[in-house]
N, C-alpha and C positions, 0 to 999 in steps of 0.2 A: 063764570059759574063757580059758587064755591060749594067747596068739599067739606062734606059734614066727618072727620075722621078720628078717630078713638084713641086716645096715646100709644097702644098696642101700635094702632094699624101705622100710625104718624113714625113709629121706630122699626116697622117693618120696612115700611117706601123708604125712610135714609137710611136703613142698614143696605136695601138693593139696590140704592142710588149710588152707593159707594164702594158696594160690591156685584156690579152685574156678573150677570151668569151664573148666579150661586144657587148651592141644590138646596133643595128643600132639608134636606137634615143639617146643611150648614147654617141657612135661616133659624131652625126650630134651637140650634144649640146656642147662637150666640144672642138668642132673644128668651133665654131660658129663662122662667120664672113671671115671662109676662104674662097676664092672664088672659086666654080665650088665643090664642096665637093661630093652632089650624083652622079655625073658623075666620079668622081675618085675612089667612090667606085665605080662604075658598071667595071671600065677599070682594076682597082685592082683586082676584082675579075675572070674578064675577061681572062684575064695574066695568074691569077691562083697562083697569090702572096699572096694576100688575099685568104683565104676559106670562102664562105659563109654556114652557117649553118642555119637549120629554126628548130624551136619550138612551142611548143601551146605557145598562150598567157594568163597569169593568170586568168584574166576577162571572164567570160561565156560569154559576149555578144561579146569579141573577139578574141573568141574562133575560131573562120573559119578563121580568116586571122592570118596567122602565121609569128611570129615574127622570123627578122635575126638577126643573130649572128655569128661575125664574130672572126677571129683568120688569124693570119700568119702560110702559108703553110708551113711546117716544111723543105719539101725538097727545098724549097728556101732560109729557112735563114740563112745561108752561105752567101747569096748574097746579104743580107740585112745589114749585119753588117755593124757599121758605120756610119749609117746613121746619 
């Protein structure tokens, strides 16, 4: 099956192939300036090529909103190689 995917979305998946586990604010900062970025992860995740994961946040005061963390769905990447 191929992946129809966006240069954004293509430096989203080898920024989190490279860096699993990483929060969503360390995604948005080291991909700063691509265009459409929160919307490529929602569509990433969406797909289910991305996995979103959620955590407490370190911070007691933000502690209720729980932070993402993401990673590559394993049974996709096979399909990501290459990129």
């Amino acid at each position: 099956m191929s992946l129809n995917l966006t240069e954004t979305e293509k430096a989203i998946v080898k920024f989190v192939m490279e860096n699993p586990y990483s929060e969503k604010k360390v995604v948005l900062e080291a991909l700063e300036g691509k265009p459409g970025i929160e919307d490529s992860l929602d569509k990433l995740s969406n797909e289910m090529i991305l996995i979103e994961l959620t955590g407490p946040m370190e911070s007691s005061l933000e502690s209720r909103v729980p932070k993402k963390i993401y990673m590559v769905n394993p049974e996709r990447e096979s399909e990501l190689e290459g990129i």
